[in-house]
VOBA-1610 file (N, C-alpha, C; in pm, whole numbers, padded with zeros to 5 digits, always signed):
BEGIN
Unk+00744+02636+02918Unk+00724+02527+02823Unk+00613+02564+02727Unk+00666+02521+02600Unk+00522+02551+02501Unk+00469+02420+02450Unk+00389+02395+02436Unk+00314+02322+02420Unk+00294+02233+02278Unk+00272+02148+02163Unk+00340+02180+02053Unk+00210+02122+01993Unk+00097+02257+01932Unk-00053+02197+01851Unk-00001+02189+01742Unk-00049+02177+01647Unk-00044+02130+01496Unk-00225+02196+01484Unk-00206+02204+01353Unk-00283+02300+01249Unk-00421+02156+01254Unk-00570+02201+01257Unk-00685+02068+01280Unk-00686+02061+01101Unk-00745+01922+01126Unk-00801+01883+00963Unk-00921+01947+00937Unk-00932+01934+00810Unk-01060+02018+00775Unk-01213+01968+00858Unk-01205+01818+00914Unk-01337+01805+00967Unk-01338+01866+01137Unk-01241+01911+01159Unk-01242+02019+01278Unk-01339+02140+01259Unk-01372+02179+01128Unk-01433+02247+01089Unk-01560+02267+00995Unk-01605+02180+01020Unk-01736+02084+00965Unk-01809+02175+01022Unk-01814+02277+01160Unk-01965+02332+01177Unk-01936+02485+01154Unk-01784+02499+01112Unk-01767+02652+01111Unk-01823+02738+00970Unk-01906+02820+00948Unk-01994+02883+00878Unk-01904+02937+00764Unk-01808+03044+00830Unk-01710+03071+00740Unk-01592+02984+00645Unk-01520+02881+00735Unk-01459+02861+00642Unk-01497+02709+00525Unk-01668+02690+00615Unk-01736+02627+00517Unk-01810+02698+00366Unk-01820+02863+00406Unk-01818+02915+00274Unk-01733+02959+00213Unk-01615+02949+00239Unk-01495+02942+00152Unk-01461+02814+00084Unk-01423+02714+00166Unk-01332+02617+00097Unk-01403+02471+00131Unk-01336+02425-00021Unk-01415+02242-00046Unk-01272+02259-00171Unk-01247+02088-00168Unk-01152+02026-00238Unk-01208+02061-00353Unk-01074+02074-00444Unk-01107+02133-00582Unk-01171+02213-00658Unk-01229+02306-00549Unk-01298+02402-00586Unk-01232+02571-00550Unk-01264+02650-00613Unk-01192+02785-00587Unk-01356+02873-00591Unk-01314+02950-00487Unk-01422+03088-00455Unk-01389+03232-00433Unk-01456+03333-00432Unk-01391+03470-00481Unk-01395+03558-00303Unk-01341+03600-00299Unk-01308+03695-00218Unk-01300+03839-00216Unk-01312+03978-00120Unk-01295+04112-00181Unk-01159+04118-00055Unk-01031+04192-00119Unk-00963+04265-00030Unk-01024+04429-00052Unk-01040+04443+00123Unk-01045+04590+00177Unk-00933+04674+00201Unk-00928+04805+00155Unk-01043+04906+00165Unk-01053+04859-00048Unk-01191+04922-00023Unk-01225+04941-00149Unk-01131+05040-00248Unk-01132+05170-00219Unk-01061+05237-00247Unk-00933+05262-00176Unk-00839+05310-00165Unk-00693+05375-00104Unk-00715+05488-00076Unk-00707+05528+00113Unk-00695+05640+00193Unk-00619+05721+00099Unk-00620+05837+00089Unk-00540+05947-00013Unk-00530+06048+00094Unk-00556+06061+00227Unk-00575+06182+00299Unk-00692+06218+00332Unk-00826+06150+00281Unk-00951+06229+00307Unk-01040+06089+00340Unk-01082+06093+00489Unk-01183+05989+00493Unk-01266+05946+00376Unk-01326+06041+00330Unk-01448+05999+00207Unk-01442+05878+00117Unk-01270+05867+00099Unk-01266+05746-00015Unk-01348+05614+00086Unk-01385+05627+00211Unk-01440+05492+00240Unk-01563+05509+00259Unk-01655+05617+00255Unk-01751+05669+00253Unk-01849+05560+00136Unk-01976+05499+00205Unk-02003+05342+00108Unk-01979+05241+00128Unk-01867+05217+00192Unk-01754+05089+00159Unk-01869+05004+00244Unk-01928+05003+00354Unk-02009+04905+00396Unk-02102+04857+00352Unk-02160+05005+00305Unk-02315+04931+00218Unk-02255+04821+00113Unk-02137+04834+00048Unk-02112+04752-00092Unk-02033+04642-00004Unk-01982+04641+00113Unk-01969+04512+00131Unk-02092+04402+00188Unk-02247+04514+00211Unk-02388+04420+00231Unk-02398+04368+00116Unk-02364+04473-00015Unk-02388+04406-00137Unk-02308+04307-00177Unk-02211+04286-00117Unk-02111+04165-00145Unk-02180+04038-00147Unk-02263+04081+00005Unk-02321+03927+00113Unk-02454+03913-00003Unk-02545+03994-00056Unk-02649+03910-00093Unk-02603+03901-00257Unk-02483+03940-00288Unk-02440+03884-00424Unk-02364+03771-00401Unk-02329+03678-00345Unk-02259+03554-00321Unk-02143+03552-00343Unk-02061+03665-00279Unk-01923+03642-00266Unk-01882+03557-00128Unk-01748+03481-00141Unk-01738+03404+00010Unk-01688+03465+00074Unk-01622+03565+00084Unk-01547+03656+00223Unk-01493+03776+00156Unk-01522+03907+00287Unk-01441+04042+00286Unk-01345+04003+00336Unk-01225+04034+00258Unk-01079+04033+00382Unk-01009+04188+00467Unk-00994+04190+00562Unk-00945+04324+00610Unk-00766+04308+00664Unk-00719+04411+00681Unk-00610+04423+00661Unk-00533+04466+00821Unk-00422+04471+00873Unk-00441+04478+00993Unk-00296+04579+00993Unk-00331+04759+00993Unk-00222+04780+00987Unk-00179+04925+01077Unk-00162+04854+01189Unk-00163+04993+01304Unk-00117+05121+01281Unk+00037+05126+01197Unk+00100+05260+01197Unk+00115+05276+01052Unk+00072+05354+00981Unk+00063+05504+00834Unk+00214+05464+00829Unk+00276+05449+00708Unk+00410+05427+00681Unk+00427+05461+00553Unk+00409+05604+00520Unk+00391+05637+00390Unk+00509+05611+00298Unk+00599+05544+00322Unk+00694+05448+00254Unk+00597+05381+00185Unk+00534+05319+00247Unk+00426+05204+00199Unk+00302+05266+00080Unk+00305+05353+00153Unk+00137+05426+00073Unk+00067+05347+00088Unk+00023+05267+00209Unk-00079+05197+00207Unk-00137+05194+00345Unk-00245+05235+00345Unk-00309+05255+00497Unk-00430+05156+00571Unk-00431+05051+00406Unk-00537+04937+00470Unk-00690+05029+00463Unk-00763+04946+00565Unk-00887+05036+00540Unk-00916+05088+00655Unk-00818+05147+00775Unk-00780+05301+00826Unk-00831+05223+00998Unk-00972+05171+00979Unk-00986+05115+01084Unk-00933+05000+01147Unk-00963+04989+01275Unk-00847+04853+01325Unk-00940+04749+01296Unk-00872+04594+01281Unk-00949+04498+01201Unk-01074+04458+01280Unk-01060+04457+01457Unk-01165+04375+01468Unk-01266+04477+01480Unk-01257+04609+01524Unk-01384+04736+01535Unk-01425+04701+01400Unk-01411+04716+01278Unk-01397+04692+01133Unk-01530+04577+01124Unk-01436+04478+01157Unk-01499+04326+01139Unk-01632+04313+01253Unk-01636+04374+01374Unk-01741+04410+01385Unk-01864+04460+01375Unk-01856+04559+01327Unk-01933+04636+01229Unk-02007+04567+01121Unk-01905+04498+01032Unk-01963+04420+00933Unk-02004+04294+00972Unk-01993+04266+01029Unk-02087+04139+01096Unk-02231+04142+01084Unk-02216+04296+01165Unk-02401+04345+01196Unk-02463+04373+01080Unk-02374+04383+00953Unk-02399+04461+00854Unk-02434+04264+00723Unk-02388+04197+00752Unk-02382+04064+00672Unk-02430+03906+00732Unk-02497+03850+00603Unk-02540+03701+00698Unk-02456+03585+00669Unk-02386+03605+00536Unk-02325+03495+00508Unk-02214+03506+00489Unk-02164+03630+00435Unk-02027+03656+00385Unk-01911+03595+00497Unk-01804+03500+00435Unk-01703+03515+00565Unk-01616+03642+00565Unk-01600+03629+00720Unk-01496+03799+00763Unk-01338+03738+00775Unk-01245+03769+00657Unk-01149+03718+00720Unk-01028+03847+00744Unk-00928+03798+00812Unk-00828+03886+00839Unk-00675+03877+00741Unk-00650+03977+00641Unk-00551+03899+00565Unk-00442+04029+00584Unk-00362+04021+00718Unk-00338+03977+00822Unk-00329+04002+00958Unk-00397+03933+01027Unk-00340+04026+01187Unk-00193+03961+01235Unk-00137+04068+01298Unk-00003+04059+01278Unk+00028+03997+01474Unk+00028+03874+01449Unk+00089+03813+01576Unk+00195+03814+01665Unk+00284+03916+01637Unk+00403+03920+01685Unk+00388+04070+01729Unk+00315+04189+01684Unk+00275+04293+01781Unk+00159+04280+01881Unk+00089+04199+01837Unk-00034+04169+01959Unk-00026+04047+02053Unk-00029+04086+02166Unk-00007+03971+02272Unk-00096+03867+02265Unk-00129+03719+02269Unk-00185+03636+02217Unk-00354+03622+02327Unk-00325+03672+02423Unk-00465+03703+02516Unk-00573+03772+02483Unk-00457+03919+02393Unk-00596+04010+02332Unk-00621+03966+02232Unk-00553+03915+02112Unk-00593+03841+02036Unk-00722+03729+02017Unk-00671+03617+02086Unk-00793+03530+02123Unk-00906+03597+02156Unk-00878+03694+02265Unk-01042+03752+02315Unk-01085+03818+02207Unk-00997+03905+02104Unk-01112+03967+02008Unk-01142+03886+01913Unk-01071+03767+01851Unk-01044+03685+01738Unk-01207+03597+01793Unk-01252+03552+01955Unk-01350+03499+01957Unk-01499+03540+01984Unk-01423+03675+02016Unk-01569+03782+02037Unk-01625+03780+01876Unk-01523+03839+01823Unk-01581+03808+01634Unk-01617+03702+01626Unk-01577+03611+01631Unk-01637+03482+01567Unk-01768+03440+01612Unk-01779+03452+01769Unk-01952+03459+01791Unk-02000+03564+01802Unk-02013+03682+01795Unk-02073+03800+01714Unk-02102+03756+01596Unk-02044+03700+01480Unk-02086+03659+01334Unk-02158+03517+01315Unk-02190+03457+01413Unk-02241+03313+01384Unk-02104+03240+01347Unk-01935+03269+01381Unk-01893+03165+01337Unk-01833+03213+01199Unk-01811+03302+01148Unk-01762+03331+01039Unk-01598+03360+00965Unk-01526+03386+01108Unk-01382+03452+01120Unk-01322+03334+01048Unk-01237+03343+00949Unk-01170+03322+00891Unk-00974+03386+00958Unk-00943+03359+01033Unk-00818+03415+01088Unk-00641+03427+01012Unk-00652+03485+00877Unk-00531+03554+00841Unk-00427+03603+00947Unk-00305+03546+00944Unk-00228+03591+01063Unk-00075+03582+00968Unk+00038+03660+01043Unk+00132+03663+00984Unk+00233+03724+01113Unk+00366+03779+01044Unk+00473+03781+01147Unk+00482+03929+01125Unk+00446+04008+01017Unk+00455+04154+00997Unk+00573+04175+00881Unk+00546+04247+00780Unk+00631+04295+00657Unk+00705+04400+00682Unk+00616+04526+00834Unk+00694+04641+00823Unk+00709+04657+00956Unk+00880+04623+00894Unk+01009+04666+01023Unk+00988+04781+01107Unk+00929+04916+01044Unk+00909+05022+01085Unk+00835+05065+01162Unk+00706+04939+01247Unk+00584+04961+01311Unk+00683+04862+01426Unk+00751+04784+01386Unk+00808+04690+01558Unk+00861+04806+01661Unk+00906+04919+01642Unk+01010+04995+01739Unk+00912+05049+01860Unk+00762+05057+01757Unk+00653+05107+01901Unk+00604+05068+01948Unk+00606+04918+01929Unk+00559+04800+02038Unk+00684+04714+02072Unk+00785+04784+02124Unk+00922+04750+02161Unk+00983+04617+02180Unk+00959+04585+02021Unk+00923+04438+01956Unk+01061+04430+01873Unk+01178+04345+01899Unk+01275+04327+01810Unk+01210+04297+01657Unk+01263+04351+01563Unk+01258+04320+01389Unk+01275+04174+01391Unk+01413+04156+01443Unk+01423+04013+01399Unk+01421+03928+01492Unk+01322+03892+01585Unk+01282+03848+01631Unk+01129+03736+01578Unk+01086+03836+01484Unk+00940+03840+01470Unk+00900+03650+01438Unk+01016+03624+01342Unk+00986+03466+01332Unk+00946+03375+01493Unk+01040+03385+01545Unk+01004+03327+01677Unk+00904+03357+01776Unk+00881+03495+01763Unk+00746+03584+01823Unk+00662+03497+01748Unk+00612+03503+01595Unk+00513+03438+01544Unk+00476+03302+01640Unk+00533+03233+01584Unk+00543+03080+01638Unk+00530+03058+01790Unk+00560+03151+01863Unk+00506+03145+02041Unk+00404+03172+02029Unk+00338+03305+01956Unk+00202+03374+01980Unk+00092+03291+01925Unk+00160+03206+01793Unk+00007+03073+01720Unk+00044+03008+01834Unk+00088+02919+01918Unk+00088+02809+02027Unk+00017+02869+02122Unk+00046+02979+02184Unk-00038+03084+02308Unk-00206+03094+02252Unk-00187+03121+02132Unk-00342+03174+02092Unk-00412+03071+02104Unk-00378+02915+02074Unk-00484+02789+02031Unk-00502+02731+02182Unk-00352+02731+02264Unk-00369+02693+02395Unk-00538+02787+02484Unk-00531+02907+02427Unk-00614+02963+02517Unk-00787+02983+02467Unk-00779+02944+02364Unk-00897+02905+02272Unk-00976+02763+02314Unk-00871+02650+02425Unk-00919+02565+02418Unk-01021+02553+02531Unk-01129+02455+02483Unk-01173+02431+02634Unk-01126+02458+02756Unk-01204+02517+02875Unk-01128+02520+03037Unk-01037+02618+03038Unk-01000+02606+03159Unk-00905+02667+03187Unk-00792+02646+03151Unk-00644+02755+03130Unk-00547+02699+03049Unk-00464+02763+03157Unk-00367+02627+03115Unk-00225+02585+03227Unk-00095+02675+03099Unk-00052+02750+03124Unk+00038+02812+03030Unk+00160+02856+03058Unk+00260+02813+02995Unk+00365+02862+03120Unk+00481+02920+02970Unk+00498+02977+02917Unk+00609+03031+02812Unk+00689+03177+02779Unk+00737+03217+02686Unk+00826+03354+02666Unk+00708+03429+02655Unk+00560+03419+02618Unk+00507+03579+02654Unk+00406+03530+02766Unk+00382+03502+02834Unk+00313+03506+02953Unk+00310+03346+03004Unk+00250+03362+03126Unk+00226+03256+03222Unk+00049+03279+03223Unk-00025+03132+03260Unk-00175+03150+03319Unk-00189+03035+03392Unk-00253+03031+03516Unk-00258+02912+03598Unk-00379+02901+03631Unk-00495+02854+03547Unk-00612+02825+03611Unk-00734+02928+03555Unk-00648+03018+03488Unk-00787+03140+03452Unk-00809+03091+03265Unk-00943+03146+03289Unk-00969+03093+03141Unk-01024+03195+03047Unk-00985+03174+02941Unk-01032+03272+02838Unk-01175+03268+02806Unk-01244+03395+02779Unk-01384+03359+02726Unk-01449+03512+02672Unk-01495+03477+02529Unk-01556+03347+02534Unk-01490+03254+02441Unk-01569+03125+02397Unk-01501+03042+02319Unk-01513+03061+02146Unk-01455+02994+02096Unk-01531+03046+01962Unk-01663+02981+01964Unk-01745+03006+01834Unk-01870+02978+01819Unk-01883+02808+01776Unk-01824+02736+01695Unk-01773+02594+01643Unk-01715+02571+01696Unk-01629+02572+01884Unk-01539+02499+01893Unk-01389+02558+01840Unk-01359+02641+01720Unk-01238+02669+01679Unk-01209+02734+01561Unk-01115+02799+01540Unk-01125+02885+01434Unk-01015+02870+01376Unk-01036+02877+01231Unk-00951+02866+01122Unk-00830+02950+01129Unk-00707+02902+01176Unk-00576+03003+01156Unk-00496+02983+01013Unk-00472+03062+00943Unk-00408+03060+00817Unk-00300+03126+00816Unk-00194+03056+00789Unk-00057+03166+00827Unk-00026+03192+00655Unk+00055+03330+00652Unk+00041+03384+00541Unk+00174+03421+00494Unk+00222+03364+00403Unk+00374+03386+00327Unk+00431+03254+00417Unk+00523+03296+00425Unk+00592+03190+00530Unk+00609+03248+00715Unk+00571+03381+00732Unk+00586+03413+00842Unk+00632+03359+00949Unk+00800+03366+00839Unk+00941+03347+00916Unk+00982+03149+00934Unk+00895+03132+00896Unk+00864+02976+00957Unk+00916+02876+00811Unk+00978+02747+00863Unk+01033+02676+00730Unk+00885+02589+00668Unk+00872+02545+00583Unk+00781+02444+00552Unk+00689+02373+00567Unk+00815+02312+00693Unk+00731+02213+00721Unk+00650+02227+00875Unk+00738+02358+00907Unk+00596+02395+01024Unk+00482+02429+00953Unk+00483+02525+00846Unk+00331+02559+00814Unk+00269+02428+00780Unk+00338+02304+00692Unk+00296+02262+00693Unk+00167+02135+00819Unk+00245+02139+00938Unk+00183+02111+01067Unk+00106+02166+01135Unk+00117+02301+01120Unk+00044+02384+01198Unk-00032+02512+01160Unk-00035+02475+01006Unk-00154+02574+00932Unk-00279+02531+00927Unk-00415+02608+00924Unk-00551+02493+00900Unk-00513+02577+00757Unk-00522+02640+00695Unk-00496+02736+00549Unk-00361+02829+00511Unk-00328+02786+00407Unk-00203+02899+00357Unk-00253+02996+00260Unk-00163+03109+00266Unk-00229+03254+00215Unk-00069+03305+00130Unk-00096+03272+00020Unk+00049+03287-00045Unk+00048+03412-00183Unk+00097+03480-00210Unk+00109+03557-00286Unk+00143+03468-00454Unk+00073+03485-00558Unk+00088+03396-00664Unk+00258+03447-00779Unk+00275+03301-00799Unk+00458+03290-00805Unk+00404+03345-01008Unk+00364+03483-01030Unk+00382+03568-01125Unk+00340+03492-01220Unk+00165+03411-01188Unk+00077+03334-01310Unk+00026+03349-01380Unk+00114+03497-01436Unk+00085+03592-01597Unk+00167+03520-01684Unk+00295+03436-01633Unk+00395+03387-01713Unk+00355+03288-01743Unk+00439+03239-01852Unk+00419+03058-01923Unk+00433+02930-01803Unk+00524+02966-01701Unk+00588+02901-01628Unk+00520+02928-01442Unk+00432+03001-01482Unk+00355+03076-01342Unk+00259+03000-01263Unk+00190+02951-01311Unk+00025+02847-01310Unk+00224+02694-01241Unk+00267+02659-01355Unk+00324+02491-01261Unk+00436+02565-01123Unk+00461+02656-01151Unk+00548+02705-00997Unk+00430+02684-00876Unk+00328+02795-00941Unk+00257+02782-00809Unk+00186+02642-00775Unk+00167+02547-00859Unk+00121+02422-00853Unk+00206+02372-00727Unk+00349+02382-00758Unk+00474+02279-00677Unk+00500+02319-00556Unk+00470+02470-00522Unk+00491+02530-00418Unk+00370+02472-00293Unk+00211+02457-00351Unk+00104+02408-00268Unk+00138+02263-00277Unk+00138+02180-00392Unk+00212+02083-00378Unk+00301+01990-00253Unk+00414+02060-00238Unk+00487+02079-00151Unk+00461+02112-00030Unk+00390+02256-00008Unk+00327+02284+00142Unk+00243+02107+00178Unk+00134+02080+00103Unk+00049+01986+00116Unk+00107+01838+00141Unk+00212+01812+00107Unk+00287+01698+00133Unk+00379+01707+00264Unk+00326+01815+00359Unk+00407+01836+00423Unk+00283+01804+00577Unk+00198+01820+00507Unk+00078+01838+00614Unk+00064+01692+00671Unk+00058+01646+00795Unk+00109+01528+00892Unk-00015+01412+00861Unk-00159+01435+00850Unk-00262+01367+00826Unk-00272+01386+00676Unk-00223+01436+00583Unk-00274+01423+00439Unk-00411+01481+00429Unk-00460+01495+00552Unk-00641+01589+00509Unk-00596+01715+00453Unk-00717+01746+00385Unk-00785+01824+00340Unk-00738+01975+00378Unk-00646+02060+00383Unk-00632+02192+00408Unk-00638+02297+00313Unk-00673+02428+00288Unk-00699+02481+00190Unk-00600+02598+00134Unk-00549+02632+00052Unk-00500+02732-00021Unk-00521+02827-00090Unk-00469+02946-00017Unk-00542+03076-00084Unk-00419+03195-00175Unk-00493+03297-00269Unk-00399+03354-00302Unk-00455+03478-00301Unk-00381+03606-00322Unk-00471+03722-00359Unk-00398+03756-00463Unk-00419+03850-00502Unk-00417+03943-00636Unk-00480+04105-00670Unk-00367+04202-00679Unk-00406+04366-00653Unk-00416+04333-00828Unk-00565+04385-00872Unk-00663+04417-00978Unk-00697+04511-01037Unk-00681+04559-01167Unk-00731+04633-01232Unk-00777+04578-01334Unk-00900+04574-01258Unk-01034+04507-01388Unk-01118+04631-01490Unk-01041+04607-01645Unk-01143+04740-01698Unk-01210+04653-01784Unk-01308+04746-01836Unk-01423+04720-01911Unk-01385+04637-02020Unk-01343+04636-02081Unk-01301+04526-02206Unk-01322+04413-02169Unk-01363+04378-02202Unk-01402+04178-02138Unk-01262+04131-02206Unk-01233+04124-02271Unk-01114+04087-02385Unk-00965+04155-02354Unk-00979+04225-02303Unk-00793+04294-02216Unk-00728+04222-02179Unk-00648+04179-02269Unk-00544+04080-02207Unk-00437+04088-02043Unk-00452+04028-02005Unk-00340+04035-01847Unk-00239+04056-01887Unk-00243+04217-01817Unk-00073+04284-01819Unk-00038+04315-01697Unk+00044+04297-01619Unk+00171+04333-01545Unk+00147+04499-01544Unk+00129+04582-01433Unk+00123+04719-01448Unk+00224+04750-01308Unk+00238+04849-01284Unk+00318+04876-01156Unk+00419+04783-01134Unk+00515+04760-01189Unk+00634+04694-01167Unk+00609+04559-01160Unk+00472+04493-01181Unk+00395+04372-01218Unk+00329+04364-01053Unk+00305+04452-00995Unk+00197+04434-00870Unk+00085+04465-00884Unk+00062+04463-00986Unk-00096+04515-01033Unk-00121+04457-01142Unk-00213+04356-01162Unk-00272+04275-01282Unk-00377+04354-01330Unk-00382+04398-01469Unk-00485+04460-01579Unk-00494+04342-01647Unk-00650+04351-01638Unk-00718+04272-01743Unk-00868+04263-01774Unk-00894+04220-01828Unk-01055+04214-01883Unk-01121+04086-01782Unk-01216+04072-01793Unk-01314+03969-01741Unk-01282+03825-01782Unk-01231+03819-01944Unk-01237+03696-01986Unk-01094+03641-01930Unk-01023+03706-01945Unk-00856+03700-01856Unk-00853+03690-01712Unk-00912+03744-01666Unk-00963+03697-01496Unk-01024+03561-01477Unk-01117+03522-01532Unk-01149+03389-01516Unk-01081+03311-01566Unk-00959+03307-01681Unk-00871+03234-01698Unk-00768+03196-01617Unk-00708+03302-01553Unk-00611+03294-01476Unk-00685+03244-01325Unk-00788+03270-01278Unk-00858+03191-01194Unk-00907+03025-01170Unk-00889+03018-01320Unk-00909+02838-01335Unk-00789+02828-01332Unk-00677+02900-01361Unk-00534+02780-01398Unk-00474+02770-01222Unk-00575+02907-01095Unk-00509+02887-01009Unk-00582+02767-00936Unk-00705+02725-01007Unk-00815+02629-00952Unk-00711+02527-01026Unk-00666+02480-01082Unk-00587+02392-01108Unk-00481+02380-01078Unk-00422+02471-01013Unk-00302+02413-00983Unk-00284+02418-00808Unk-00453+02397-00753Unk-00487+02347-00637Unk-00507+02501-00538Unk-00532+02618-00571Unk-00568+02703-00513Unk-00750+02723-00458Unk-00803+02756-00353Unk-00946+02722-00294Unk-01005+02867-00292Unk-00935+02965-00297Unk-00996+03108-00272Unk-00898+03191-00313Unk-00947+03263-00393Unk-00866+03372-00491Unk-00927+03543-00381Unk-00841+03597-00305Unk-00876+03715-00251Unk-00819+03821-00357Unk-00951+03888-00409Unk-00871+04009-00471Unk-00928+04200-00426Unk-00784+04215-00469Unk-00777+04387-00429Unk-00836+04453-00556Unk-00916+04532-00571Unk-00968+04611-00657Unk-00946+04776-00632Unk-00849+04822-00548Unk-00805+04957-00477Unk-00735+05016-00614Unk-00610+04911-00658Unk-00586+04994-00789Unk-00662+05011-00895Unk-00808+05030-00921Unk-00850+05013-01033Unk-00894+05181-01067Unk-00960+05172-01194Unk-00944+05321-01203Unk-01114+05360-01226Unk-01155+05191-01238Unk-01368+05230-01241Unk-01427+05239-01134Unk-01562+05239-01107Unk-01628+05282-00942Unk-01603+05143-00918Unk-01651+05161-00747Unk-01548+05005-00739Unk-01752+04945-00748Unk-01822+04991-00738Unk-01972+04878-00701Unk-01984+04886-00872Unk-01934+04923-00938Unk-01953+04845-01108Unk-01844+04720-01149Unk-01710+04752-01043Unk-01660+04632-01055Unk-01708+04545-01017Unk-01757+04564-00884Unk-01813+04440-00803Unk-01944+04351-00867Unk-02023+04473-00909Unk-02133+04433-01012Unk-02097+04305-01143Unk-01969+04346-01182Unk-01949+04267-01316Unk-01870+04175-01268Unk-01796+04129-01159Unk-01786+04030-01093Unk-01916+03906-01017Unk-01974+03974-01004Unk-02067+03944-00948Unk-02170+03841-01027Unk-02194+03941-01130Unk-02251+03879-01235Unk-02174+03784-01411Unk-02100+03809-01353Unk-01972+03763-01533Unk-01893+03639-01446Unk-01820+03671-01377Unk-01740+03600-01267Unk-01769+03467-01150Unk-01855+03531-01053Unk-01919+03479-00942Unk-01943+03330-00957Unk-01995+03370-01118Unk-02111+03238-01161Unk-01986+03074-01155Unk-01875+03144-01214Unk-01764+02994-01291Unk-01715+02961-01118Unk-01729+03064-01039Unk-01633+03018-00872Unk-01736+03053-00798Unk-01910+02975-00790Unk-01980+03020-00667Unk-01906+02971-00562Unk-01990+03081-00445Unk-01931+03002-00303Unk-01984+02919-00261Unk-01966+02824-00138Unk-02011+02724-00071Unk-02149+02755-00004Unk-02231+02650-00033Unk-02338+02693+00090Unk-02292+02643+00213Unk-02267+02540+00260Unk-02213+02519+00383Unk-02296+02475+00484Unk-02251+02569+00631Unk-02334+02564+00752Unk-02358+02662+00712Unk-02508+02695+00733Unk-02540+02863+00769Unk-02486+02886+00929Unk-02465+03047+00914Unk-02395+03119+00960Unk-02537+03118+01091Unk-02496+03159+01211Unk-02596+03198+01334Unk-02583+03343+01321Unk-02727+03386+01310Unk-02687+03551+01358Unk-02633+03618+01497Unk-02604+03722+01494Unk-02596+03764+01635Unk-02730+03758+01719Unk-02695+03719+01854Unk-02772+03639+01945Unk-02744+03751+02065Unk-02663+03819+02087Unk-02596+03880+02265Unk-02651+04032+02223
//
């Protein structure tokens, strides 16, 4: 039997550090997707990448996002940032006081929901509370065959593994009885640091509507192409919609990302590059398209700066300083440092 939680309202999360420096109604805040640069074959491109994500934390960005991607699928050309998310997210913990750490995505349907929880809460109190939890069902078919995980399965995998994960997060001991394991009496630990942690399911990962809408605390949606005339009210109707779906009407938040090529021209108009997976544009075009996603109810804009072609700590710099200012982040709860 599974059990059937639903996604908490935002005052479930009134003491959590992280996703109090991300998200508040009507407001949008900036984010970095990791790796900075793209693995090419030679460790070095990440060589830095930590120090500039310390510089993230005392420049007031609201969260690093990391990527969760076990097997090299050079189909993909994309290797994430090489390390596994929570060694990763560890690391930077020790390395940051405020920044939230989020995961955009760990993939729930290759990881059993036990190890999950245990590392998902070791992070969260290691950071004072910061984990932000990106989760999804997995994009590549090609990594299920070595965790002898049906392809199409993965929708229903998802949806057992979020019910398994929150059951075992909760207070006490947990009574568990379903398709990936049984527990009678033993309890997970430790707990999170607040009581509970923000799960954000990402795309639809396999799931119709109106589950995310029940059982998301955040959605993580890819933006419906808001270079166009018609881009900014799609994505309006789509959160819209998710949000009218949500059972209490509170407060849940919406996120988007965006792969970036920010050049120097303040004035570069937003173009479509790479088959339109890569937005070029100037500074003044970035903050435009950032308000129309603040308007049409988006809370945190995560962006990739891997395709760009300048150093990435001068991007970050002119974000930092040009940018930062129109989408500060939340002050919030402060974050607890590490304590163990």
């Amino acid at each position: 039997m599974i059990i059937d939680t639903s996604g908490a309202s935002s005052h479930a999360f009134v003491r959590h550090a992280g996703y109090r420096r991300m998200f508040a109604p009507g407001a949008l805040t900036l984010g970095i997707f990791l790796p900075l640069r793209f693995y090419q074959g030679d460790m070095r491109a990440l060589a830095g990448q930590a120090d500039l994500v310390a510089a993230m934390d005392r420049q007031g960005f609201a969260a690093a996002w990391v990527r969760d991607i076990p097997l090299y699928d050079r189909r993909f050309g994309d290797a994430g940032q090489l390390f596994d998310p929570w060694t990763y997210l560890a690391y930077l913990a020790a390395r940051t006081q405020t920044l939230a750490l989020a995961t955009g995505s760990a993939i729930f349907t290759l990881r059993h929901p036990v190890d999950l929880a245990k590392a998902a809460a070791s992070i969260d109190q290691l950071s004072g509370g910061r984990l932000v939890l990106g989760t999804a069902a997995g994009d590549r078919a090609s990594e299920f065959p070595a965790y002898g995980v049906p392809h199409a399965t993965r929708g229903e995998r998802y949806a057992q593994a979020v019910h398994m994960f929150r059951q075992l997060l909760r207070p006490g001991p947990a009574q568990i009885s379903g398709p990936l394991g049984s527990l009678d009496g033993l309890e997970l630990l430790p707990k999170p640091a607040a009581g509970a942690i923000p799960l954000v399911v990402t795309s639809s990962s396999g799931q119709p509507l109106a589950w995310i809408g029940r059982h998301a605390d955040g959605w993580l949606t890819y933006p419906e192409a808001t270079h166009t005339p018609d881009g900014p009210r799609r994505l309006a109707d789509k959160i819209r919609a998710w949000r009218a779906c949500i059972p209490d009407g509170g407060f849940r938040p919406h996120m988007c990302n965006e792969w970036l090529d920010l050049v120097d021209d303040a004035d570069y108009p937003r173009t479509p590059v790479r088959s339109g997976y890569v937005l070029r544009t100037g500074r003044k075009g970035l903050i435009d398209l950032l308000g129309e996603w603040r308007e049409a109810g988006v809370n945190h804009a995560a962006l990739g700066i891997q395709h760009g072609q300048r150093p990435a700590a001068q991007v970050l710099q002119e974000l930092a300083e040009e940018v930062l200012p129109h989408f500060p982040s939340h002050a919030g709860m402060p974050a607890r440092g590490p304590q163990w």
